[in-house]
PDB file of N, CA, C and O in Angstrom:
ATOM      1  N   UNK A   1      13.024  18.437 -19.125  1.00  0.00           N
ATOM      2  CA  UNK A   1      13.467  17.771 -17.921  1.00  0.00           C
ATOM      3  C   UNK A   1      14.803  17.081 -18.209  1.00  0.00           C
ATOM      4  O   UNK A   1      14.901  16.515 -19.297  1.00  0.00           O
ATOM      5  N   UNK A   2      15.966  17.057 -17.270  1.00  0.00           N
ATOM      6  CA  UNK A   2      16.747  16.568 -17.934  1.00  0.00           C
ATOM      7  C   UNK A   2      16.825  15.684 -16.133  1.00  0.00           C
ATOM      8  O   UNK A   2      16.229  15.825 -15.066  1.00  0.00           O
ATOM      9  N   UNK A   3      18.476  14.334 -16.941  1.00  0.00           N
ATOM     10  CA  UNK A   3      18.104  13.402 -15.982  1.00  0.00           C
ATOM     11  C   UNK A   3      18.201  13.452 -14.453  1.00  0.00           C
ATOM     12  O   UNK A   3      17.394  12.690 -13.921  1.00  0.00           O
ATOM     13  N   UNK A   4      18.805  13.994 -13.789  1.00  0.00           N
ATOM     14  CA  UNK A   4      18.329  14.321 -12.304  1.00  0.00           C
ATOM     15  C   UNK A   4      17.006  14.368 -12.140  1.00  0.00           C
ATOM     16  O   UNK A   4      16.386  13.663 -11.344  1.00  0.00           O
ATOM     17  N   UNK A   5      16.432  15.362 -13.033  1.00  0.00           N
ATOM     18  CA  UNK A   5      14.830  15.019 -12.483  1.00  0.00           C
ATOM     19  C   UNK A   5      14.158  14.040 -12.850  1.00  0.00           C
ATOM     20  O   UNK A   5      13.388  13.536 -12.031  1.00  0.00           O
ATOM     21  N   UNK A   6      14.249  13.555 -14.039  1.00  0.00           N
ATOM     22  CA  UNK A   6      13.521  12.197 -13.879  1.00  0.00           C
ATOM     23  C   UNK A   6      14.192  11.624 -12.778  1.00  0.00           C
ATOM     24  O   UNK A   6      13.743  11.940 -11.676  1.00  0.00           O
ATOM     25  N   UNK A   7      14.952  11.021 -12.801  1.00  0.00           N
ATOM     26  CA  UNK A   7      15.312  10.169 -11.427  1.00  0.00           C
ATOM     27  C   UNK A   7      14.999  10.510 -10.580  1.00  0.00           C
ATOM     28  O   UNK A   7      14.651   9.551  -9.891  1.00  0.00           O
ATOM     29  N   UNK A   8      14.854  11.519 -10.025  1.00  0.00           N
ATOM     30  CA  UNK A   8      14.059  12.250  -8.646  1.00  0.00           C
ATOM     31  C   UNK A   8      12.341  12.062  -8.830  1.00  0.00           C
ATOM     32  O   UNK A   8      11.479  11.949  -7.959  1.00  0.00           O
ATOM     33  N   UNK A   9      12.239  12.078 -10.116  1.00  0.00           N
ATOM     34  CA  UNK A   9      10.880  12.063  -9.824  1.00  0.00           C
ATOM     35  C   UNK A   9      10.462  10.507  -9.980  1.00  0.00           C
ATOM     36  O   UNK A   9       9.332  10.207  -9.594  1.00  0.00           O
ATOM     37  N   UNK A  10      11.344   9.432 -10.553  1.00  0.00           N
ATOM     38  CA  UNK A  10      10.749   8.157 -10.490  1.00  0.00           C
ATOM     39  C   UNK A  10      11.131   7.136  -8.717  1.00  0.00           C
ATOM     40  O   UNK A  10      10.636   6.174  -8.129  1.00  0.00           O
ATOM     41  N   UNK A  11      12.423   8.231  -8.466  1.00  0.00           N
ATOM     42  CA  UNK A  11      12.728   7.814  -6.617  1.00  0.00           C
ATOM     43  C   UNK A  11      11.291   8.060  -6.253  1.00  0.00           C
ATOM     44  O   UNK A  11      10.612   7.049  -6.072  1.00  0.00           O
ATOM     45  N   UNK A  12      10.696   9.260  -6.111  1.00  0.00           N
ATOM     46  CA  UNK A  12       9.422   9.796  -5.480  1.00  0.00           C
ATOM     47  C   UNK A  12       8.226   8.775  -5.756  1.00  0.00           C
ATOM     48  O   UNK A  12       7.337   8.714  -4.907  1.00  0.00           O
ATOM     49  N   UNK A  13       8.150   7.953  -6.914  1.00  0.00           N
ATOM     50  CA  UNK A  13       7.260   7.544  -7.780  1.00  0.00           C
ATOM     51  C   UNK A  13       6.917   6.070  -6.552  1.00  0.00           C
ATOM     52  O   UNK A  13       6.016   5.738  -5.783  1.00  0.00           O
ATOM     53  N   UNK A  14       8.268   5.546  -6.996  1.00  0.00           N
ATOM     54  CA  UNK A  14       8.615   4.532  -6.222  1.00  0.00           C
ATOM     55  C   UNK A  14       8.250   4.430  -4.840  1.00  0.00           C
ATOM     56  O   UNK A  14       7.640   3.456  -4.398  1.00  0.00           O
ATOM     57  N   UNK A  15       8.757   5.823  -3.853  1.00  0.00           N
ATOM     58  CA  UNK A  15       8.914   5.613  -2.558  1.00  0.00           C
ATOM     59  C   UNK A  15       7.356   5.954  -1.929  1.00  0.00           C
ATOM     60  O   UNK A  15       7.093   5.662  -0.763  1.00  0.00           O
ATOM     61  N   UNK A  16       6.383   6.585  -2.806  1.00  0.00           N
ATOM     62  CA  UNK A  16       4.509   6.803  -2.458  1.00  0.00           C
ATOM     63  C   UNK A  16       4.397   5.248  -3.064  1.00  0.00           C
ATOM     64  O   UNK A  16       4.185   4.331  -2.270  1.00  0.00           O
ATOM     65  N   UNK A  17       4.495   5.069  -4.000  1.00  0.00           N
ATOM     66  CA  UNK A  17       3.738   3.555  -4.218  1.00  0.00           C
ATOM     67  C   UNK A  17       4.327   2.720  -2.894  1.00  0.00           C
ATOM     68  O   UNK A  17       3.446   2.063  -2.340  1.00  0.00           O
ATOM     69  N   UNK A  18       5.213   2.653  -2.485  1.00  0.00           N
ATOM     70  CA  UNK A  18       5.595   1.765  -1.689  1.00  0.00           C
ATOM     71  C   UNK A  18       4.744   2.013  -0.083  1.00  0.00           C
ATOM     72  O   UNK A  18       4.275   1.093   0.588  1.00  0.00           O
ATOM     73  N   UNK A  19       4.720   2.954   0.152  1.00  0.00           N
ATOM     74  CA  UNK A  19       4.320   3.855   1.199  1.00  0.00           C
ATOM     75  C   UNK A  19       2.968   3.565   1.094  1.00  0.00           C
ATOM     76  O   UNK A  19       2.466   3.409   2.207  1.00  0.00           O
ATOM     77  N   UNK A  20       2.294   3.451   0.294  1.00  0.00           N
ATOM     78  CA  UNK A  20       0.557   3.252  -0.111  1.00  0.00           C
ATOM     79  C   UNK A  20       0.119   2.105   0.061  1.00  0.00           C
ATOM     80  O   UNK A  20      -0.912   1.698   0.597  1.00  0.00           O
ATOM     81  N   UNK A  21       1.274   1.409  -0.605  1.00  0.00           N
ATOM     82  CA  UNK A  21       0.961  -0.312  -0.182  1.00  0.00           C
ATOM     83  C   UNK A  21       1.329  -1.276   0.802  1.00  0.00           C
ATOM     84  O   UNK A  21       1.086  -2.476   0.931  1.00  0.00           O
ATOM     85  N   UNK A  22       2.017  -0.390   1.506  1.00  0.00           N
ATOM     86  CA  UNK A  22       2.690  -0.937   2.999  1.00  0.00           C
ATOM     87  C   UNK A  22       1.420  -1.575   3.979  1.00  0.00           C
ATOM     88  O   UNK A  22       1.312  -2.769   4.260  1.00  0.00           O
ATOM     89  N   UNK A  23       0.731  -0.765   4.310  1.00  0.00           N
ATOM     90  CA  UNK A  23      -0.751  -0.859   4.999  1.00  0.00           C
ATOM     91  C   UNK A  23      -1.293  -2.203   5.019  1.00  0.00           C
ATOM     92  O   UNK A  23      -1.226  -3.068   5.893  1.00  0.00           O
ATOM     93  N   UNK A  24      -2.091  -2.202   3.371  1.00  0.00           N
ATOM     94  CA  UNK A  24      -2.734  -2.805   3.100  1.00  0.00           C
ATOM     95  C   UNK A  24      -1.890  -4.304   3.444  1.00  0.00           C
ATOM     96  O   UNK A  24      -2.174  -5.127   4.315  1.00  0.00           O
ATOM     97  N   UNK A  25      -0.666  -4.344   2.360  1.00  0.00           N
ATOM     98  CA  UNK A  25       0.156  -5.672   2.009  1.00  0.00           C
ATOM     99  C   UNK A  25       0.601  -6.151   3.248  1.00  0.00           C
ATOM    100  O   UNK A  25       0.741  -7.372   3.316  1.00  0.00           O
ATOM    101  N   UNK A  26       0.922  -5.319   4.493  1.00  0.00           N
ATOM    102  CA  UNK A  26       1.665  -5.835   5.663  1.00  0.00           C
ATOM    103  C   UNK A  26       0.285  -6.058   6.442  1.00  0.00           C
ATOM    104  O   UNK A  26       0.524  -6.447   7.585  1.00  0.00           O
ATOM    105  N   UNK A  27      -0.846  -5.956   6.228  1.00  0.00           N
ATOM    106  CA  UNK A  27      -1.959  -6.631   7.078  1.00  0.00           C
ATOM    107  C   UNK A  27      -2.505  -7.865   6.523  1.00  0.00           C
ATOM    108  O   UNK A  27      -3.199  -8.548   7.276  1.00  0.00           O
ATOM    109  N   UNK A  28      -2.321  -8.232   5.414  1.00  0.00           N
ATOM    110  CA  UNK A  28      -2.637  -9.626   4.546  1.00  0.00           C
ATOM    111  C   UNK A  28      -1.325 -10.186   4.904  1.00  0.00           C
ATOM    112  O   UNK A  28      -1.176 -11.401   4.768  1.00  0.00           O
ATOM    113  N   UNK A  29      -0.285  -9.418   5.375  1.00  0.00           N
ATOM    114  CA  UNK A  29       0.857 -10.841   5.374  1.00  0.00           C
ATOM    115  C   UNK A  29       0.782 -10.793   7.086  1.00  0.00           C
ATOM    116  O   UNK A  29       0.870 -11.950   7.496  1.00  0.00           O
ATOM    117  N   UNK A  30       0.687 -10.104   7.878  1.00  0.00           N
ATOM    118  CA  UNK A  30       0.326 -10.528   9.167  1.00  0.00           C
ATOM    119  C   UNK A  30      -0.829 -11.530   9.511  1.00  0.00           C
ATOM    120  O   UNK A  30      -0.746 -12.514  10.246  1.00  0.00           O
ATOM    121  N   UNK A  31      -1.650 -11.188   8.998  1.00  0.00           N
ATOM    122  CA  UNK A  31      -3.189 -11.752   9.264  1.00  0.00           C
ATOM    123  C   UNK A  31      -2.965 -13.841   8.862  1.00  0.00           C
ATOM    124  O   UNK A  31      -3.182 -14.919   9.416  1.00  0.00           O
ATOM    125  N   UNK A  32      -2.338 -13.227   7.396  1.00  0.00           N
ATOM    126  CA  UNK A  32      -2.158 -14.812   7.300  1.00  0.00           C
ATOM    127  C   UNK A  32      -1.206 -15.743   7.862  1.00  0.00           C
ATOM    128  O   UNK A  32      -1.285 -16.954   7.655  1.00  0.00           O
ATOM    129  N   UNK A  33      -0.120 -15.091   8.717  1.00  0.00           N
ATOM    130  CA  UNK A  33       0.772 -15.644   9.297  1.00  0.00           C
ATOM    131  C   UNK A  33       0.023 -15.622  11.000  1.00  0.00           C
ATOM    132  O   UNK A  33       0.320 -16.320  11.969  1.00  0.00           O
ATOM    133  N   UNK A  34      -0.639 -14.937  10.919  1.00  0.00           N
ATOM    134  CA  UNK A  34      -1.600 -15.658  12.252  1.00  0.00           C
ATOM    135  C   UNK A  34      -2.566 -16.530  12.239  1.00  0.00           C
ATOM    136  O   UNK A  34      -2.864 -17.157  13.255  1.00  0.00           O
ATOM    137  N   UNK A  35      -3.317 -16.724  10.838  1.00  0.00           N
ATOM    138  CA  UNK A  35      -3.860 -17.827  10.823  1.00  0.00           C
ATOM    139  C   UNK A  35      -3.077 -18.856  10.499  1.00  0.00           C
ATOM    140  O   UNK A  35      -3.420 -20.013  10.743  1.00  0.00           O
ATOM    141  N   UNK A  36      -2.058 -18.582   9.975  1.00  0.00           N
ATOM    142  CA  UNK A  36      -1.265 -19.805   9.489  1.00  0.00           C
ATOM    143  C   UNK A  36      -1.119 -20.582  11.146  1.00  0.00           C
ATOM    144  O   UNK A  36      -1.641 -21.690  11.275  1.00  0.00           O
ATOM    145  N   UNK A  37      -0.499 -20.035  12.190  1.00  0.00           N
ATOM    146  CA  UNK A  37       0.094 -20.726  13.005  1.00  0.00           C
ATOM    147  C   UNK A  37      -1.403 -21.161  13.854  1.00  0.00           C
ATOM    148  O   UNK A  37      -1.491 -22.275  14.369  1.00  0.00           O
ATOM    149  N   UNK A  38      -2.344 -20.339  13.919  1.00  0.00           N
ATOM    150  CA  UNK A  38      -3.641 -20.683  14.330  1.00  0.00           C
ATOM    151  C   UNK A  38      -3.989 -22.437  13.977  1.00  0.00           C
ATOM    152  O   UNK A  38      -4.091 -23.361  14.785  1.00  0.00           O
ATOM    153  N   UNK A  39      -4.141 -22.462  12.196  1.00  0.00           N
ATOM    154  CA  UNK A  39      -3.807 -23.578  11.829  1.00  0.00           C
ATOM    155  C   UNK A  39      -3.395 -24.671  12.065  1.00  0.00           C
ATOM    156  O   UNK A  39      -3.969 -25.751  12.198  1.00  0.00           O
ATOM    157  N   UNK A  40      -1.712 -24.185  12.151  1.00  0.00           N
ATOM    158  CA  UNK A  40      -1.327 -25.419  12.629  1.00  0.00           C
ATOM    159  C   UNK A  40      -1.160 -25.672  13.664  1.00  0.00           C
ATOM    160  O   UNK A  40      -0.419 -26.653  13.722  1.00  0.00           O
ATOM    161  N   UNK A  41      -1.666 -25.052  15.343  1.00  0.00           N
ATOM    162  CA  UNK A  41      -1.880 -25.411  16.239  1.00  0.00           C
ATOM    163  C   UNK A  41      -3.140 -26.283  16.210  1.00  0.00           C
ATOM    164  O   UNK A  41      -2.922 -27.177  17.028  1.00  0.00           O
ATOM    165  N   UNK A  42      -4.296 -26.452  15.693  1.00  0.00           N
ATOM    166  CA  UNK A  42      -5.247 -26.333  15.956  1.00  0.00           C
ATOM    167  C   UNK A  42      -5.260 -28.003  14.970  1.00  0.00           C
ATOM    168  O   UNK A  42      -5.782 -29.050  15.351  1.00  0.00           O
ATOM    169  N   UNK A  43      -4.623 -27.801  13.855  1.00  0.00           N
ATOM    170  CA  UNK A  43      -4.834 -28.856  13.242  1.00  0.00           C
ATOM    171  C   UNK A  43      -6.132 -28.729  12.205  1.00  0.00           C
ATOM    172  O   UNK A  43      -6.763 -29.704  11.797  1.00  0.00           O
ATOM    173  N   UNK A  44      -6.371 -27.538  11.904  1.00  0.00           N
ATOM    174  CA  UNK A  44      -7.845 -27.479  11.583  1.00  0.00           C
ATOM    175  C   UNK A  44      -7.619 -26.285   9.784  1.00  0.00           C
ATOM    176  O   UNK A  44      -7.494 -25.066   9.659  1.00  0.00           O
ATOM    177  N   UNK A  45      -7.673 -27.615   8.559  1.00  0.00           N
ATOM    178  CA  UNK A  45      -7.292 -27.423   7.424  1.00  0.00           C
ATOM    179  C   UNK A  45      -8.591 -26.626   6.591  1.00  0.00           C
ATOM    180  O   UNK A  45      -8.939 -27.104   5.511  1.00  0.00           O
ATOM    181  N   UNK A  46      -9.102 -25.733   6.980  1.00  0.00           N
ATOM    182  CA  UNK A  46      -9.930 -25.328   6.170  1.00  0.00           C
ATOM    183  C   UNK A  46      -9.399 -24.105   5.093  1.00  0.00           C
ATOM    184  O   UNK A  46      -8.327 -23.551   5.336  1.00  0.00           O
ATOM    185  N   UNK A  47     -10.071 -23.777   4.086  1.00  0.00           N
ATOM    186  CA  UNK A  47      -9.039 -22.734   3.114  1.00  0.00           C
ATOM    187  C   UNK A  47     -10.070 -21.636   3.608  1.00  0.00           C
ATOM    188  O   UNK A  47      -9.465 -20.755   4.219  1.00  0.00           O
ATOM    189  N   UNK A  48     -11.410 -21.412   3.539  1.00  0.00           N
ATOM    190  CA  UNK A  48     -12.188 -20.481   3.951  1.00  0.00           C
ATOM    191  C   UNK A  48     -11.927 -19.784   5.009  1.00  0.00           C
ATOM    192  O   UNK A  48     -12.375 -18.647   5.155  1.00  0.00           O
ATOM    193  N   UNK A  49     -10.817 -20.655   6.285  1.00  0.00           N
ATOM    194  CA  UNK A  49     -10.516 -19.765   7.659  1.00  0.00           C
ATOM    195  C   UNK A  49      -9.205 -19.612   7.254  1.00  0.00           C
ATOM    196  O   UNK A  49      -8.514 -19.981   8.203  1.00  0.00           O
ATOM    197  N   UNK A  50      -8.447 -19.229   6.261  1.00  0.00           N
ATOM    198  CA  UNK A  50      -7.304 -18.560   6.088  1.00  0.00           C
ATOM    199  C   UNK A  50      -8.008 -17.539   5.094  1.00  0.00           C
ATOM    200  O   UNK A  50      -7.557 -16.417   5.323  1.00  0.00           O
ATOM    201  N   UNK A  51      -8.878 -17.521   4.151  1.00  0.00           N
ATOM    202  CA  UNK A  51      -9.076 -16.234   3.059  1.00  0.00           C
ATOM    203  C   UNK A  51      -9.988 -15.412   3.687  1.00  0.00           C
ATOM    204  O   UNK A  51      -9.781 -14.199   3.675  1.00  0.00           O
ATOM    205  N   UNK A  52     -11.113 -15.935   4.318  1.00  0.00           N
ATOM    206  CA  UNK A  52     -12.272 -14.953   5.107  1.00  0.00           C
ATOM    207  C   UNK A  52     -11.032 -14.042   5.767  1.00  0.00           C
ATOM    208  O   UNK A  52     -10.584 -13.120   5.085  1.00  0.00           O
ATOM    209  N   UNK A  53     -10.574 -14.258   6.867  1.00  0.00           N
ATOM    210  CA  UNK A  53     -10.019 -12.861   7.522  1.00  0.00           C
ATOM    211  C   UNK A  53      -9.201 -12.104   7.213  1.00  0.00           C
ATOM    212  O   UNK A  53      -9.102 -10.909   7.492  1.00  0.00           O
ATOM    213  N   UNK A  54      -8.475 -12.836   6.536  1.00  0.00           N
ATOM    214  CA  UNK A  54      -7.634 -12.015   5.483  1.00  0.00           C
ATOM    215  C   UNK A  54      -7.955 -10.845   5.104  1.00  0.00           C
ATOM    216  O   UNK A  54      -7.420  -9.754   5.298  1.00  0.00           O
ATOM    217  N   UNK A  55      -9.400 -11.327   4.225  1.00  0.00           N
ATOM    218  CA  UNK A  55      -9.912 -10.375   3.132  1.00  0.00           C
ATOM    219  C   UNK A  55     -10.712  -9.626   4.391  1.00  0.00           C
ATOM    220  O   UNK A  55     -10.468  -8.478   4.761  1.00  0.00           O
ATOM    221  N   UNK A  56     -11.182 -10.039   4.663  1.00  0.00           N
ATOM    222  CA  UNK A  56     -11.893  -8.569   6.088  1.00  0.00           C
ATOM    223  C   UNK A  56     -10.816  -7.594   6.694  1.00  0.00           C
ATOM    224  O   UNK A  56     -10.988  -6.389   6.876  1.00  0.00           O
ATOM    225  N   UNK A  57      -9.918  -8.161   6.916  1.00  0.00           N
ATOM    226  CA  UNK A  57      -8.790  -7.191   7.694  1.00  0.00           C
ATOM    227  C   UNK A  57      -8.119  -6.537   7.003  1.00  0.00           C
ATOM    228  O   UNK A  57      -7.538  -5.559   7.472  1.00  0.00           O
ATOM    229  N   UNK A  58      -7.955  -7.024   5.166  1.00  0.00           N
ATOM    230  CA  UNK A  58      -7.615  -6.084   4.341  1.00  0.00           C
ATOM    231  C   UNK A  58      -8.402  -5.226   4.084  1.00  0.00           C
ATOM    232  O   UNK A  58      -8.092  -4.112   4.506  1.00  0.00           O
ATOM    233  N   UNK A  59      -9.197  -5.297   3.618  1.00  0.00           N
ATOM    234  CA  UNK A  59     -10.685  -4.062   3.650  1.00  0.00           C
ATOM    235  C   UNK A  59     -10.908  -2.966   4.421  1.00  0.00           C
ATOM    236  O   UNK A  59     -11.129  -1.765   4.263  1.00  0.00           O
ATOM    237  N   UNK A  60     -10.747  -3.977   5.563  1.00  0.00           N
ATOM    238  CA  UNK A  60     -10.982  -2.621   6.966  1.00  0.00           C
ATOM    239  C   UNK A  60      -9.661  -1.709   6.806  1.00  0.00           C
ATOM    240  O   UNK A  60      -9.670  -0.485   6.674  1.00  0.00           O
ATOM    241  N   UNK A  61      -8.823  -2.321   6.834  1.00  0.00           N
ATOM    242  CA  UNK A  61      -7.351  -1.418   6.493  1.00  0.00           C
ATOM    243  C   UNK A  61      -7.561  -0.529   5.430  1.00  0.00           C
ATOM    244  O   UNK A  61      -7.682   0.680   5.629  1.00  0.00           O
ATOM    245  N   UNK A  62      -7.620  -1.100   4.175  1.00  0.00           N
ATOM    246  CA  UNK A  62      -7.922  -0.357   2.816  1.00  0.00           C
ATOM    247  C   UNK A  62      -9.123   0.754   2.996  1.00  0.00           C
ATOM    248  O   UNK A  62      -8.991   1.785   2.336  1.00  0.00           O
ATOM    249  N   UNK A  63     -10.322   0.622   3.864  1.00  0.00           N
ATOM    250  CA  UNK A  63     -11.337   1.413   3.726  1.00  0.00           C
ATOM    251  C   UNK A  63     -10.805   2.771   5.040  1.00  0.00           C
ATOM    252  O   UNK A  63     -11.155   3.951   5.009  1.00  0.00           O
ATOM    253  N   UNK A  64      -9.827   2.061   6.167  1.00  0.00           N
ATOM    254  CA  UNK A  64      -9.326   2.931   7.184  1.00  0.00           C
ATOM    255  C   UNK A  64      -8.262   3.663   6.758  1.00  0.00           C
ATOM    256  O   UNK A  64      -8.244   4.756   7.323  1.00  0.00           O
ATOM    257  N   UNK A  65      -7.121   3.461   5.777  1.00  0.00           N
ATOM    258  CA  UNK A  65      -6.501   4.037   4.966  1.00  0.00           C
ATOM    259  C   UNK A  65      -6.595   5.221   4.017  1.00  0.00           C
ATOM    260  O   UNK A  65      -5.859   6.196   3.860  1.00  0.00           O
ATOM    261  N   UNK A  66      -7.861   4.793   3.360  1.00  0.00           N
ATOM    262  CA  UNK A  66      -8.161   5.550   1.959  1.00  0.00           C
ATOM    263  C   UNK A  66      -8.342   6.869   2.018  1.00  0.00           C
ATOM    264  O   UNK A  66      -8.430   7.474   0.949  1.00  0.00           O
ATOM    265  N   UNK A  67      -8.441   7.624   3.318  1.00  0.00           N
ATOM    266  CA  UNK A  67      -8.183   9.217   3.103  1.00  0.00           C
ATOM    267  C   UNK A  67      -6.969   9.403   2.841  1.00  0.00           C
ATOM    268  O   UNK A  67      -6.690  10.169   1.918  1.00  0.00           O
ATOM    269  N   UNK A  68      -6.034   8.816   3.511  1.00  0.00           N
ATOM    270  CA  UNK A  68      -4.899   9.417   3.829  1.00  0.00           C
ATOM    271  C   UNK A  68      -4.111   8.831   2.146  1.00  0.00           C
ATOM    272  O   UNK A  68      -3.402   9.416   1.327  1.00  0.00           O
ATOM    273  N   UNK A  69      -4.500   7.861   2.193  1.00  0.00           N
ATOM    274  CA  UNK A  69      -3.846   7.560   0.540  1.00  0.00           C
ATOM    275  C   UNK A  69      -4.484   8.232  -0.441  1.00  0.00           C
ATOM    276  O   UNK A  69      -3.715   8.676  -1.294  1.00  0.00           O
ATOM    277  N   UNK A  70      -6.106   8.552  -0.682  1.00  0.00           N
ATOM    278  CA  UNK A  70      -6.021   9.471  -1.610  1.00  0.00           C
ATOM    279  C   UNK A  70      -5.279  10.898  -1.028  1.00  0.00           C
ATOM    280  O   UNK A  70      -4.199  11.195  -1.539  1.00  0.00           O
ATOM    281  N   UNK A  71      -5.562  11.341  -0.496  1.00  0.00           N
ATOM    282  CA  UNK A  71      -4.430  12.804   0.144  1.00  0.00           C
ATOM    283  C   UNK A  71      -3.293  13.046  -0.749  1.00  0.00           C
ATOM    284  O   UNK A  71      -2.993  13.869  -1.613  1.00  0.00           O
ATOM    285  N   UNK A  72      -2.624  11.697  -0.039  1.00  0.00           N
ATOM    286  CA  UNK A  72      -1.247  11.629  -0.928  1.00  0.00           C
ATOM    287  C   UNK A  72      -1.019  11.738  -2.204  1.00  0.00           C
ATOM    288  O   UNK A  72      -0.169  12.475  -2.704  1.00  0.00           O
ATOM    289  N   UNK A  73      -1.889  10.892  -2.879  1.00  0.00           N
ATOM    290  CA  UNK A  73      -2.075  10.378  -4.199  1.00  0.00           C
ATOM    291  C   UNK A  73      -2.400  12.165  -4.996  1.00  0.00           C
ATOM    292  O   UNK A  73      -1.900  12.668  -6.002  1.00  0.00           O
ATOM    293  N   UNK A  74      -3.159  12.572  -4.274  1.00  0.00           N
ATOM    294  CA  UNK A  74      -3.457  14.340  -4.554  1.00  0.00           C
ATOM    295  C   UNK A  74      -2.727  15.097  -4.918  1.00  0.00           C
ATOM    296  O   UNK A  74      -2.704  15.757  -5.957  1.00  0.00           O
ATOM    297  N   UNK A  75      -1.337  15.004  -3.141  1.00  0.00           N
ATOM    298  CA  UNK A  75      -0.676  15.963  -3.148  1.00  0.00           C
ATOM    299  C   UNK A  75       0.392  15.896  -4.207  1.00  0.00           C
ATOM    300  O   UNK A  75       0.959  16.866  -4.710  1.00  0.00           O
ATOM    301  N   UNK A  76       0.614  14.473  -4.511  1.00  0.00           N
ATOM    302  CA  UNK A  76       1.724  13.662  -5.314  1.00  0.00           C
ATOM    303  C   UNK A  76       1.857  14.332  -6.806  1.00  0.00           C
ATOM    304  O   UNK A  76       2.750  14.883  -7.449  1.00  0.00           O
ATOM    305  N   UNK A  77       0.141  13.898  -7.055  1.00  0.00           N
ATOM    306  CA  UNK A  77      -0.070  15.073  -8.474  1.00  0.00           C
ATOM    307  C   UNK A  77      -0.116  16.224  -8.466  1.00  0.00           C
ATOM    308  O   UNK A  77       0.241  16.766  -9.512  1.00  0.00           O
ATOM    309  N   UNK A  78      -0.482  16.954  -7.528  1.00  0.00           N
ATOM    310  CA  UNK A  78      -0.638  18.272  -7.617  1.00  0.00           C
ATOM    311  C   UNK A  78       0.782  18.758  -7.703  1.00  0.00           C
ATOM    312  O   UNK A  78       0.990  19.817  -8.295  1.00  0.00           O
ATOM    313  N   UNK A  79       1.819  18.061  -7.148  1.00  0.00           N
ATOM    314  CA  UNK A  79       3.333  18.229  -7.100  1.00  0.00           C
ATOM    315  C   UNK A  79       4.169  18.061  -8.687  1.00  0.00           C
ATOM    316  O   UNK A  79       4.991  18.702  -9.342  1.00  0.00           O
ATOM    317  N   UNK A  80       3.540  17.033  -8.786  1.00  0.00           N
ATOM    318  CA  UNK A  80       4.300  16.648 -10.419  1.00  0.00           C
ATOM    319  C   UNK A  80       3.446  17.020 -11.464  1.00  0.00           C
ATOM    320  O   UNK A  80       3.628  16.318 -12.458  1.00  0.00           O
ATOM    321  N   UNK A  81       2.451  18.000 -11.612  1.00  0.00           N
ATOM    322  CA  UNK A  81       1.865  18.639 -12.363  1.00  0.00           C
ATOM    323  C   UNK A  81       2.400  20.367 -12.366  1.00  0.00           C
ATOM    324  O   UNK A  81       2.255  21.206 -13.255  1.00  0.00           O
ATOM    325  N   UNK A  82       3.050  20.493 -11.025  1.00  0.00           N
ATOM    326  CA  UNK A  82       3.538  21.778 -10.984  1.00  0.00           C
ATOM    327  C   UNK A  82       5.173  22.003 -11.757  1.00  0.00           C
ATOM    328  O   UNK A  82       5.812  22.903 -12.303  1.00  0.00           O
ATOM    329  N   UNK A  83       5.323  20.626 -11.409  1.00  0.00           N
ATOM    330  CA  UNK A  83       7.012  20.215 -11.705  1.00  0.00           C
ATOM    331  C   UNK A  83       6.378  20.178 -13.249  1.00  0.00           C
ATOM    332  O   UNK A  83       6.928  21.076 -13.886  1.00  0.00           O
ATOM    333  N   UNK A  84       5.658  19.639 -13.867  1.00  0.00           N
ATOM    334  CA  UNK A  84       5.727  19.197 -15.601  1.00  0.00           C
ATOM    335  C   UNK A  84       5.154  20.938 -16.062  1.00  0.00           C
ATOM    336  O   UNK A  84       5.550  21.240 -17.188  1.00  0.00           O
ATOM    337  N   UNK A  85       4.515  21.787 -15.529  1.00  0.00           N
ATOM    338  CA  UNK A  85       4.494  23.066 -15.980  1.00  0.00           C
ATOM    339  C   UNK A  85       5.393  23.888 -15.541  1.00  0.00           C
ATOM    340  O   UNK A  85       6.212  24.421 -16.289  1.00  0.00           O
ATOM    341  N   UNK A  86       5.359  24.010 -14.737  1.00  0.00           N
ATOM    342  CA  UNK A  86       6.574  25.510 -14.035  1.00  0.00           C
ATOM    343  C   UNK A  86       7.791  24.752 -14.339  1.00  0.00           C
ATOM    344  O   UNK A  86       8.738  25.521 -14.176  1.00  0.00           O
ATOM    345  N   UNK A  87       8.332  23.216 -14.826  1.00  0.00           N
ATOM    346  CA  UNK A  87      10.116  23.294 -14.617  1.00  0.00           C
ATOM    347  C   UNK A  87      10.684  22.943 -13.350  1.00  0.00           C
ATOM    348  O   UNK A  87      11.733  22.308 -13.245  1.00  0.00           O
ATOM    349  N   UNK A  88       9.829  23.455 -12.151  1.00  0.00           N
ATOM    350  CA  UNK A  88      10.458  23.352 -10.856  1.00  0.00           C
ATOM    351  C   UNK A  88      10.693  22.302 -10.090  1.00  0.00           C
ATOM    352  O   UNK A  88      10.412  21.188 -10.531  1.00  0.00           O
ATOM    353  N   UNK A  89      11.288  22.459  -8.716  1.00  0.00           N
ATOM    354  CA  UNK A  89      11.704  20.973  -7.867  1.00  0.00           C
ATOM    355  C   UNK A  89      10.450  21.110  -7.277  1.00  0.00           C
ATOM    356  O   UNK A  89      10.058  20.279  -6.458  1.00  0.00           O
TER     357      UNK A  89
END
C-alpha cells in the first residue's frame, strides 16, 4: 500500500466512525439540552431527571440504529479486506 491509500483509507476510517456516532451522540446532546432548559424553567434540580432520559433516548436510538450500523460496519470490512487482498480501490 503506498501513501494515497492509506490516507484514503484512514479519510474512510474517520468519515464511518463519525457517521456511526452521529445518531447516538446528537440524541444525548439534544435530549440533555431539553432537559437542561426543562430544568431551568421549572426550577426543579434533580440529577436523576437529566440522566434517566438521556439514557432511554440513547438506547432507543442505539437499539433503532444498530442494523443499519452493523450493515455499515460489514460493508466497511468487507471493503477493506478486499482492498488489503486484491491491492484494489
Amino acid at each position: 500500500m503506498d501513501l494515497q491509500q492509506v490516507s484514503s483509507l484512514l479519510q474512510e476510517t474517520i468519515r464511518i466512525s463519525l457517521m456511526l456516532a452521529a445518531p447516538v451522540l446528537a440524541t444525548a446532546l439534544l435530549s440533555g439540552l431539553v432537559v437542561s432548559i426543562f430544568q431551568a424553567a421549572t426550577q426543579i434540580n434533580e440529577q436523576t431527571l437529566s440522566f434517566v432520559p438521556k439514557i432511554v433516548l440513547t438506547l432507543g436510538v442505539f437499539a433503532f440504529t444498530f442494523p443499519w450500523m452493523m450493515a455499515s460496519l460489514v460493508d466497511f470490512g468487507t471493503r477493506l479486506m478486499g482492498r488489503v487482498a486484491g491491492g484494489g480501490p
